[in-house]
PyMOL Python script that loads the backbone (N, CA, C, O; Angstrom):
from pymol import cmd

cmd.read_pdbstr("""\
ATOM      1  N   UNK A   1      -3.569   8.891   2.547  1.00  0.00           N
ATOM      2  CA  UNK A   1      -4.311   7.768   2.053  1.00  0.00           C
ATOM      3  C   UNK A   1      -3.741   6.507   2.691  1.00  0.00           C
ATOM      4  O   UNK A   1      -2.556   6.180   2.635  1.00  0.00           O
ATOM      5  N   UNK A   2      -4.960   5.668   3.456  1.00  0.00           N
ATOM      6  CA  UNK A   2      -4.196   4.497   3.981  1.00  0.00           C
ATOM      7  C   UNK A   2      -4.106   2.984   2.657  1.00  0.00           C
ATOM      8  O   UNK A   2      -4.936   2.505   1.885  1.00  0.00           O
ATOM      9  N   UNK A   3      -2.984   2.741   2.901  1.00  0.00           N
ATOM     10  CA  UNK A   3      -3.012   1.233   1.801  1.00  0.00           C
ATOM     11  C   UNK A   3      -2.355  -0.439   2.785  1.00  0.00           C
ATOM     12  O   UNK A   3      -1.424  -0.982   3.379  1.00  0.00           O
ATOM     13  N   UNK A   4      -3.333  -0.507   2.440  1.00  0.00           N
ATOM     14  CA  UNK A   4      -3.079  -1.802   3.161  1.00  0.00           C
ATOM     15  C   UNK A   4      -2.553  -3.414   2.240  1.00  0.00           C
ATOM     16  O   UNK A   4      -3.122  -3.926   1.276  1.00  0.00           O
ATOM     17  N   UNK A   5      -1.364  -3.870   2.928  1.00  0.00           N
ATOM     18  CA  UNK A   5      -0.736  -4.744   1.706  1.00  0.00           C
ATOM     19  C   UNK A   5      -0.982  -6.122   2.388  1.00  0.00           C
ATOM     20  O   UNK A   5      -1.019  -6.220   3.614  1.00  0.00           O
ATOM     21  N   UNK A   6      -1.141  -7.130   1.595  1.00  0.00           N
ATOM     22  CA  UNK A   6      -0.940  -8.928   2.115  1.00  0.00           C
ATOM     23  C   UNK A   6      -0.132  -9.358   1.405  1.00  0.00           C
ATOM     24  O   UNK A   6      -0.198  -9.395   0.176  1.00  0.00           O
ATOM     25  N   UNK A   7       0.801  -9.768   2.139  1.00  0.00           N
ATOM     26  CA  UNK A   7       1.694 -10.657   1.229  1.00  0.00           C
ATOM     27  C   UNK A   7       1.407 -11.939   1.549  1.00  0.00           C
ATOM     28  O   UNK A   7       0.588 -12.123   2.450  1.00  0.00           O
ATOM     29  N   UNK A   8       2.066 -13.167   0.830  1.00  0.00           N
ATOM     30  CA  UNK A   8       2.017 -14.366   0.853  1.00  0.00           C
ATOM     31  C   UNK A   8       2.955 -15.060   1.978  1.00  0.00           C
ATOM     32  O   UNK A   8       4.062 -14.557   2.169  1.00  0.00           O
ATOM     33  N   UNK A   9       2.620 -16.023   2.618  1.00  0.00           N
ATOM     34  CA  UNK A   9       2.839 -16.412   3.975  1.00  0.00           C
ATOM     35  C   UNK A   9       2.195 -15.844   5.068  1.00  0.00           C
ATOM     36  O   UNK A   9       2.394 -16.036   6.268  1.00  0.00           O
ATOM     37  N   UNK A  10       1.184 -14.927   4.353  1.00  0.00           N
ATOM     38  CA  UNK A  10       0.033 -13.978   5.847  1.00  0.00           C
ATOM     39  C   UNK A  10       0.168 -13.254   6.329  1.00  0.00           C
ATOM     40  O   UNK A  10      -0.557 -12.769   7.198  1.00  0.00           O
ATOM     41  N   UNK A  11       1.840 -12.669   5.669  1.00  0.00           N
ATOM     42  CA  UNK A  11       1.764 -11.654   6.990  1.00  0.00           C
ATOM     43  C   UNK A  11       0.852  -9.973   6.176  1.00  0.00           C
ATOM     44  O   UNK A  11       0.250 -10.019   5.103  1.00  0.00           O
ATOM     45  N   UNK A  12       0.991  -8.794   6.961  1.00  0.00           N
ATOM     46  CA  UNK A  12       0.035  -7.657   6.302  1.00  0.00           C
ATOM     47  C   UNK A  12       1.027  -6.545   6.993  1.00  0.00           C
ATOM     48  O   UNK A  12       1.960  -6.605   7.794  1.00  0.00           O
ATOM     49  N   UNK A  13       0.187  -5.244   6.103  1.00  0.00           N
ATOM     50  CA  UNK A  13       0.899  -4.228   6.589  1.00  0.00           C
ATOM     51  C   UNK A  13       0.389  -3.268   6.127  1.00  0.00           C
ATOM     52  O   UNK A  13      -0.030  -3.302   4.970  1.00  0.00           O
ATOM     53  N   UNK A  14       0.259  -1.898   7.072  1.00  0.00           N
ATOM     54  CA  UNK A  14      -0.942  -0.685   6.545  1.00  0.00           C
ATOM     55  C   UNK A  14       0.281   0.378   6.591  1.00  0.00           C
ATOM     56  O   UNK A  14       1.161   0.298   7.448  1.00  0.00           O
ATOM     57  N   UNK A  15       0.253   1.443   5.526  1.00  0.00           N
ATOM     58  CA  UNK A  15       1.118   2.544   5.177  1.00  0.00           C
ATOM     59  C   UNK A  15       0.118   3.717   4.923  1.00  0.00           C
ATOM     60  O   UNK A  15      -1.082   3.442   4.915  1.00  0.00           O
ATOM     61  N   UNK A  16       0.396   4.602   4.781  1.00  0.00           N
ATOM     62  CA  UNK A  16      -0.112   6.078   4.482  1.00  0.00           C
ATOM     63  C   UNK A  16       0.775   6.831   4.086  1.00  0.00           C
ATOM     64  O   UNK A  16       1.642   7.416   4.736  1.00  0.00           O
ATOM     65  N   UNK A  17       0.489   6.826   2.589  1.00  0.00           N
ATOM     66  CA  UNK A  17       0.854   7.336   1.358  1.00  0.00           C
ATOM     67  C   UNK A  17       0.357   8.655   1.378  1.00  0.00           C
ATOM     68  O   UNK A  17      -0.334   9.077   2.306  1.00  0.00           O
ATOM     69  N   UNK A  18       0.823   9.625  -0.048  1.00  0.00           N
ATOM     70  CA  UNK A  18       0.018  10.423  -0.568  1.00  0.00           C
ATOM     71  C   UNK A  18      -0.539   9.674  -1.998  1.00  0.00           C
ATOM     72  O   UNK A  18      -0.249   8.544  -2.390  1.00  0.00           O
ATOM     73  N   UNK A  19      -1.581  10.840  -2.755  1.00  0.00           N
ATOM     74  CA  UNK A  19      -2.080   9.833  -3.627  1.00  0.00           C
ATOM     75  C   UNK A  19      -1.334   9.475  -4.691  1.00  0.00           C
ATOM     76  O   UNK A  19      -1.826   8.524  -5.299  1.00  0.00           O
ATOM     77  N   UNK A  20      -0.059   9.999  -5.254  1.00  0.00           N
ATOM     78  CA  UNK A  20       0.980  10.115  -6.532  1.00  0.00           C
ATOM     79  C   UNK A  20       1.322   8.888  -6.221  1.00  0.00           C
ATOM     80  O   UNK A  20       1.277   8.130  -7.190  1.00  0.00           O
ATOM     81  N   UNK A  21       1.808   8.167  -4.739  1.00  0.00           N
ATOM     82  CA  UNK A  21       2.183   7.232  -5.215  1.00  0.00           C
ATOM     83  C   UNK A  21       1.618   5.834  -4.596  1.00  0.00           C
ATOM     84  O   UNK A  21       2.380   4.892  -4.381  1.00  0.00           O
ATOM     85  N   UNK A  22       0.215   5.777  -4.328  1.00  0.00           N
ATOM     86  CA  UNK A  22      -0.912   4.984  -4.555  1.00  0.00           C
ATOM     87  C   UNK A  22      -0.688   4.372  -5.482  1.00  0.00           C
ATOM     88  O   UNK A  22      -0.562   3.151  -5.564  1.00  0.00           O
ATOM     89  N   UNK A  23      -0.569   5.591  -6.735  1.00  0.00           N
ATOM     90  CA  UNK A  23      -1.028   5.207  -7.735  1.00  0.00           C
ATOM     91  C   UNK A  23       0.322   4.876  -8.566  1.00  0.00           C
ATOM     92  O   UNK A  23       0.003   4.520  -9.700  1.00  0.00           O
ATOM     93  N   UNK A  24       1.632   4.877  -8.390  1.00  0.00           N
ATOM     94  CA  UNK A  24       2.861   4.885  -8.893  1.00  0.00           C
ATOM     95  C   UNK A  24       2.481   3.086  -8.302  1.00  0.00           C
ATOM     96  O   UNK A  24       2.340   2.118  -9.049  1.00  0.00           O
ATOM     97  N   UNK A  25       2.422   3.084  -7.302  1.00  0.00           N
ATOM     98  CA  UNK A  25       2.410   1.548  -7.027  1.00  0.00           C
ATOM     99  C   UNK A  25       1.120   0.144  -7.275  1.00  0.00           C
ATOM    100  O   UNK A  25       1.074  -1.069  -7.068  1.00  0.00           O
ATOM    101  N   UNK A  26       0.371   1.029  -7.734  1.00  0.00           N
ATOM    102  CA  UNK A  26      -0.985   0.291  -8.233  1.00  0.00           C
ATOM    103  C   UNK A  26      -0.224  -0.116 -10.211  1.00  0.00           C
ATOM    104  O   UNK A  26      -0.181  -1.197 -10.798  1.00  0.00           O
ATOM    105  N   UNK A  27       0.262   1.350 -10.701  1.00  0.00           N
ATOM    106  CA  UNK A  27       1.186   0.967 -12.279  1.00  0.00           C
ATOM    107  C   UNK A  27       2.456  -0.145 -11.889  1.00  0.00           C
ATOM    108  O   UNK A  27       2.780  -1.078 -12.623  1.00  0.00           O
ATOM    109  N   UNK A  28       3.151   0.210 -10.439  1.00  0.00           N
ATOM    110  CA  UNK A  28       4.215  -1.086 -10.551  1.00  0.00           C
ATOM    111  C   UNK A  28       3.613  -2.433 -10.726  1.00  0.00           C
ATOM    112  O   UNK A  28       3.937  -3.159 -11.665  1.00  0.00           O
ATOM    113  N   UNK A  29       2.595  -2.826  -9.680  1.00  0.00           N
ATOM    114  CA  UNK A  29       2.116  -3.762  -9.888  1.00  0.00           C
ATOM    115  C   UNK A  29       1.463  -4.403 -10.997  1.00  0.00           C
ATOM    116  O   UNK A  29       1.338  -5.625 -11.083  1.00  0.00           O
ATOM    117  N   UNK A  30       1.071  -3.625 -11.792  1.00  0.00           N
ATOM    118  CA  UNK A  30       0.066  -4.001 -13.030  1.00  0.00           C
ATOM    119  C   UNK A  30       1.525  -4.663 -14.322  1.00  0.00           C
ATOM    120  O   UNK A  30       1.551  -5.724 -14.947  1.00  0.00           O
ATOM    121  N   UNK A  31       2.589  -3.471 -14.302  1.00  0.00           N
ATOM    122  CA  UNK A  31       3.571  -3.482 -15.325  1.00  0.00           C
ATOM    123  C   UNK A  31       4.932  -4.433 -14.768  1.00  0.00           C
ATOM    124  O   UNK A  31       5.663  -5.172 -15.428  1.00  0.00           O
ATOM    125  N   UNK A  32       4.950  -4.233 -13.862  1.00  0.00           N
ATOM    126  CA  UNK A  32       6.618  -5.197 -13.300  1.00  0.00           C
ATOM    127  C   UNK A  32       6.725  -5.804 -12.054  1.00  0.00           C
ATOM    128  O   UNK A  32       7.646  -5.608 -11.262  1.00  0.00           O
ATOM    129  N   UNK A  33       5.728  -6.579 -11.879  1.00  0.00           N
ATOM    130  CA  UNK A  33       5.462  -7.487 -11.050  1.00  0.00           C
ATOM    131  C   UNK A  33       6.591  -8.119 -10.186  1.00  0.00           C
ATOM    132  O   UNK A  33       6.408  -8.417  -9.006  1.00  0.00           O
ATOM    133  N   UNK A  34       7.771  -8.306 -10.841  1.00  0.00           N
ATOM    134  CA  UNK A  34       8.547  -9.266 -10.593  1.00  0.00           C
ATOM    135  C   UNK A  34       9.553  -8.067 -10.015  1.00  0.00           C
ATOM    136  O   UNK A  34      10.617  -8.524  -9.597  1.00  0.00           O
ATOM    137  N   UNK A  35       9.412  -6.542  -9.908  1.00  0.00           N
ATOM    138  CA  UNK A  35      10.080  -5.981  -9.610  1.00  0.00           C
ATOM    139  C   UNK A  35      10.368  -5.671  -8.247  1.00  0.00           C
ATOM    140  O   UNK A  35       9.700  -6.416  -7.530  1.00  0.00           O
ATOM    141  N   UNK A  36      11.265  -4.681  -7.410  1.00  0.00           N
ATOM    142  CA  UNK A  36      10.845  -4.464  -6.215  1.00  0.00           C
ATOM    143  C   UNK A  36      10.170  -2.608  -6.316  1.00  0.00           C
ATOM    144  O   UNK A  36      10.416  -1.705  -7.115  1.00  0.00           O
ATOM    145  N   UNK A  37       9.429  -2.667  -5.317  1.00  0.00           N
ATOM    146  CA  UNK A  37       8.825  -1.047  -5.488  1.00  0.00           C
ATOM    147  C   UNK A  37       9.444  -0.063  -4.134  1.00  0.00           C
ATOM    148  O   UNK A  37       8.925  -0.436  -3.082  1.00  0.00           O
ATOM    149  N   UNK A  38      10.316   0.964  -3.969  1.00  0.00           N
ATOM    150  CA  UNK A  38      10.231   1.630  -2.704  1.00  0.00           C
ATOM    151  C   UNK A  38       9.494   2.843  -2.882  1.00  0.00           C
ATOM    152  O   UNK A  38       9.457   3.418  -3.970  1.00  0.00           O
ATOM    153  N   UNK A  39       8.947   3.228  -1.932  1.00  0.00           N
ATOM    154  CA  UNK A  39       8.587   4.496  -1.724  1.00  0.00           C
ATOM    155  C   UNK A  39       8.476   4.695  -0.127  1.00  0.00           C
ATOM    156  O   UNK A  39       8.392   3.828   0.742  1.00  0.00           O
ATOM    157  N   UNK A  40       8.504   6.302   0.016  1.00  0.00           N
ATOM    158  CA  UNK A  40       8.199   6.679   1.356  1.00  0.00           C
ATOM    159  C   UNK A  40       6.663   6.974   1.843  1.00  0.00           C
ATOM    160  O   UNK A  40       5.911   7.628   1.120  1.00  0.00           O
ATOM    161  N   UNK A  41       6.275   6.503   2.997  1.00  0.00           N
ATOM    162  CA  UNK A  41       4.822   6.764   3.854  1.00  0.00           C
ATOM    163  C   UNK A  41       5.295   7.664   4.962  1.00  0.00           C
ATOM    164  O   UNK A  41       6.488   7.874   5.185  1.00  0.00           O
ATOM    165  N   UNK A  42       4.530   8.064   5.487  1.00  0.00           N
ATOM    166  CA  UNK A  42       4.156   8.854   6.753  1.00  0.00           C
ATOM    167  C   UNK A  42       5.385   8.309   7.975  1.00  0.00           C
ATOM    168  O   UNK A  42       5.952   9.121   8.706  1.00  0.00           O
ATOM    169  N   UNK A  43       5.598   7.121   8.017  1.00  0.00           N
ATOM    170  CA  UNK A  43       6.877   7.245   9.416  1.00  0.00           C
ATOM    171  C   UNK A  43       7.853   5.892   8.660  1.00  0.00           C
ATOM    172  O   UNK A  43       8.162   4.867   9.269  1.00  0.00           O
ATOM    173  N   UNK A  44       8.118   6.110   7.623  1.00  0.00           N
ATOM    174  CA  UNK A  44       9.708   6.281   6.759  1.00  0.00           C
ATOM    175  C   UNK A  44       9.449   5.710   5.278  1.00  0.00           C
ATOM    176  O   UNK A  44       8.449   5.934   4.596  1.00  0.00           O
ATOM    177  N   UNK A  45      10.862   4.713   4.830  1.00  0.00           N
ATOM    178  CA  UNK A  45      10.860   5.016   3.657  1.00  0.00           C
ATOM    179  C   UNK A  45      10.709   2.930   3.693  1.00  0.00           C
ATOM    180  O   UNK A  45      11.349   2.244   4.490  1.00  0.00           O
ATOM    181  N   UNK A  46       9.775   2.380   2.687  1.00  0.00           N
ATOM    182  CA  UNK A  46       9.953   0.952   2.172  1.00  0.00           C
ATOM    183  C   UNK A  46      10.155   0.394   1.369  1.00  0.00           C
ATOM    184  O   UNK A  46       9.765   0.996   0.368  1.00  0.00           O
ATOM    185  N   UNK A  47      10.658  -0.674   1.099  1.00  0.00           N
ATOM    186  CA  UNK A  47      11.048  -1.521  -0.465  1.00  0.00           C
ATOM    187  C   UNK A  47      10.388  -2.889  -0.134  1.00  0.00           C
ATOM    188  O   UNK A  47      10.907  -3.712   0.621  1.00  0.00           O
ATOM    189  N   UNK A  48       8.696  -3.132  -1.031  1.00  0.00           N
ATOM    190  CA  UNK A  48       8.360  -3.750  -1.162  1.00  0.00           C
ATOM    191  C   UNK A  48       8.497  -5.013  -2.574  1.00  0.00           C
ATOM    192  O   UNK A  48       8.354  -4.718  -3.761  1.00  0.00           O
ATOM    193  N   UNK A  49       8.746  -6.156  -2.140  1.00  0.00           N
ATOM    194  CA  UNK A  49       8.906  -7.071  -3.261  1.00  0.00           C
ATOM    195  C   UNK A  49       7.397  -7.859  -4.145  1.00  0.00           C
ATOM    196  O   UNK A  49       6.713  -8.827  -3.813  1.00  0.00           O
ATOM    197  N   UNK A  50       7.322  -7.056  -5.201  1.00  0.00           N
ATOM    198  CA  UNK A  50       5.618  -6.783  -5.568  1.00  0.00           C
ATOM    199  C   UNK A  50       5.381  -8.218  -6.226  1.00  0.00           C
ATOM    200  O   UNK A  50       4.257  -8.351  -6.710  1.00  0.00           O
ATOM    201  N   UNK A  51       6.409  -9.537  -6.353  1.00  0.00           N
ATOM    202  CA  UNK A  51       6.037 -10.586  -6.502  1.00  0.00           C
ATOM    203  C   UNK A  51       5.183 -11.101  -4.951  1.00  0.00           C
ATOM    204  O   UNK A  51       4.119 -11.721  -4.947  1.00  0.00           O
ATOM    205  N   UNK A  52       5.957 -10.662  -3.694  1.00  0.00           N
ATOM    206  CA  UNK A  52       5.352 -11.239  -2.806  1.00  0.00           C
ATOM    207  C   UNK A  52       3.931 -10.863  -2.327  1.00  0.00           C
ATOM    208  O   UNK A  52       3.245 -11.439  -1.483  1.00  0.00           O
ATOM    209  N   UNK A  53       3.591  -9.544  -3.204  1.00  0.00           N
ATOM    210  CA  UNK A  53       2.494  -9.134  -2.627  1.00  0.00           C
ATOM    211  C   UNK A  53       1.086 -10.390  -3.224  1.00  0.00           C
ATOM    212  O   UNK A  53       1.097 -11.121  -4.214  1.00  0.00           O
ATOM    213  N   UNK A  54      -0.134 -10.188  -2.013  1.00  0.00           N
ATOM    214  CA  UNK A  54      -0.998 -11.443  -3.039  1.00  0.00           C
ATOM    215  C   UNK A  54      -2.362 -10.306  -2.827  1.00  0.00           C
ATOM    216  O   UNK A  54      -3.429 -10.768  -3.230  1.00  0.00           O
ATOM    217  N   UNK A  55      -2.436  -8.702  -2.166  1.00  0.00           N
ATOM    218  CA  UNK A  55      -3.413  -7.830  -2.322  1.00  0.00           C
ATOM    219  C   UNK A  55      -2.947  -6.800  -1.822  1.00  0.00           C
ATOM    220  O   UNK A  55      -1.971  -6.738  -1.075  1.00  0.00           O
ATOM    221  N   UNK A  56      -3.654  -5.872  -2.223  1.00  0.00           N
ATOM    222  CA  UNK A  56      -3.299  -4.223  -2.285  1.00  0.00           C
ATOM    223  C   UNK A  56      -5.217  -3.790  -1.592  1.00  0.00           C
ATOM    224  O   UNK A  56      -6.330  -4.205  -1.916  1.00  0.00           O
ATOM    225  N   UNK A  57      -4.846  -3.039  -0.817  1.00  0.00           N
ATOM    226  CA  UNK A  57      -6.486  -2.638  -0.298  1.00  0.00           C
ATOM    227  C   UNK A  57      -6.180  -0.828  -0.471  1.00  0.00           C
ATOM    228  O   UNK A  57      -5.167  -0.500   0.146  1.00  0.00           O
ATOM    229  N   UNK A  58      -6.769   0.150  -1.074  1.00  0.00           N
ATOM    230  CA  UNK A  58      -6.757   1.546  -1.228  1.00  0.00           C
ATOM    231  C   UNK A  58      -7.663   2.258  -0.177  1.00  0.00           C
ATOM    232  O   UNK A  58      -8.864   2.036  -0.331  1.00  0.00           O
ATOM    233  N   UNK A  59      -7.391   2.900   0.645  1.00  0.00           N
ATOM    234  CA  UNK A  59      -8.571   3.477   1.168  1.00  0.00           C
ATOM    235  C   UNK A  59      -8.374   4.737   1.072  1.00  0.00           C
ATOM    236  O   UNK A  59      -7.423   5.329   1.584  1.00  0.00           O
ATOM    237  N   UNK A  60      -9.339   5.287   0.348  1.00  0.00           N
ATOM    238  CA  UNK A  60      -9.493   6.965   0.419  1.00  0.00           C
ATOM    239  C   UNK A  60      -9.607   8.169   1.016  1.00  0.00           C
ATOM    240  O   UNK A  60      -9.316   9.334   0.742  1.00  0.00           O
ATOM    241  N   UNK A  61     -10.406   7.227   2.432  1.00  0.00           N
ATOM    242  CA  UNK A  61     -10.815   8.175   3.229  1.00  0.00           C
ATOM    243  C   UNK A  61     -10.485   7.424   4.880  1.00  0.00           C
ATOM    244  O   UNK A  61     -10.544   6.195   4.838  1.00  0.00           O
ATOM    245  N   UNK A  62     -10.160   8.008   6.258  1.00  0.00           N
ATOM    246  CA  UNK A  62     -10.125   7.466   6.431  1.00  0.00           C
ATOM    247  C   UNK A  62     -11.310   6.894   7.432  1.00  0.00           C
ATOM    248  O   UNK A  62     -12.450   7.338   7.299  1.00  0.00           O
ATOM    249  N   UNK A  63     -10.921   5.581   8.756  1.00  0.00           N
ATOM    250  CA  UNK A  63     -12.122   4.917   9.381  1.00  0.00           C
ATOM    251  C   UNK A  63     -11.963   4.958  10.905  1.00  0.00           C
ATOM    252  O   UNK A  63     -11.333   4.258  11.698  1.00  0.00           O
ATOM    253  N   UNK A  64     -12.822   6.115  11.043  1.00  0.00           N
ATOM    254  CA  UNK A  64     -13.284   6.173  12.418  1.00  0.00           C
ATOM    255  C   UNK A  64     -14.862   5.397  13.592  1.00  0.00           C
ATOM    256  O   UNK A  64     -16.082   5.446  13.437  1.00  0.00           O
ATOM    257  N   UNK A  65     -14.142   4.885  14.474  1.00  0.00           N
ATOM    258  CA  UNK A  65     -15.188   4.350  14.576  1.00  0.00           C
ATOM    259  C   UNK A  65     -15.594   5.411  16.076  1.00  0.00           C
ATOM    260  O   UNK A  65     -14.895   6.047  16.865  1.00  0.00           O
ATOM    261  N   UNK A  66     -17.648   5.090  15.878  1.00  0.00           N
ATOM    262  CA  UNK A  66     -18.108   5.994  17.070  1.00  0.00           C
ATOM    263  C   UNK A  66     -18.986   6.955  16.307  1.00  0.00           C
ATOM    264  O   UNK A  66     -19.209   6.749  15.114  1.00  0.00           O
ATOM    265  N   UNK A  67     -19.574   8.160  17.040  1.00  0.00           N
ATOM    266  CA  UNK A  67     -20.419   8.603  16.490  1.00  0.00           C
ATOM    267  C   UNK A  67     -19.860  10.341  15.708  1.00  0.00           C
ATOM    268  O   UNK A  67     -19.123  11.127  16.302  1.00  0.00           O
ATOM    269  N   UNK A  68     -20.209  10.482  14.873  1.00  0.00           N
ATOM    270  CA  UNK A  68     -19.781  11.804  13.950  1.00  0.00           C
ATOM    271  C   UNK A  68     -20.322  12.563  13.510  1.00  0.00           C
ATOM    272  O   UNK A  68     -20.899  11.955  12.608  1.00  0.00           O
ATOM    273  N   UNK A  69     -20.769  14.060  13.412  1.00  0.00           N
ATOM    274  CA  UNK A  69     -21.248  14.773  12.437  1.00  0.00           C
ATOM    275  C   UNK A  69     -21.079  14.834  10.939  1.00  0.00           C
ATOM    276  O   UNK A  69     -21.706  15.663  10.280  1.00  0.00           O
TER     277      UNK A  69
END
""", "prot")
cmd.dss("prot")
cmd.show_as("cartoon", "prot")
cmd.util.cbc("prot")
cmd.orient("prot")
């Protein structure tokens, strides 16, 4: 699952999760804002500071562009 983060000052950043902790980090954000969150994606491990975040984007599936069956 790709998740794409914005933090404040502009900068961004896309990870690929599994879905357990999508969703472990969609509850950090809602419950302890002020906390920091790590978890591991697909090419290593991060510690995001979920005050700095200012959006969270979920994507389920992912986006290919061009033509497909």
């Amino acid at each position: 699952m790709r998740v794409e983060f914005g933090f404040d000052g502009g900068q961004g950043m896309v990870v690929h999760v599994d879905a357990p902790t999508a969703d472990a980090l969609e509850r950090a954000l809602a419950e302890a804002p002020e906390e920091a969150f790590a978890f591991d994606a697909d090419d290593g491990r991060y510690t995001v500071r979920l005050n700095r975040v200012v959006y969270v984007k979920r994507l389920a599936r992912e986006s290919r562009v061009g033509f497909g069956a």
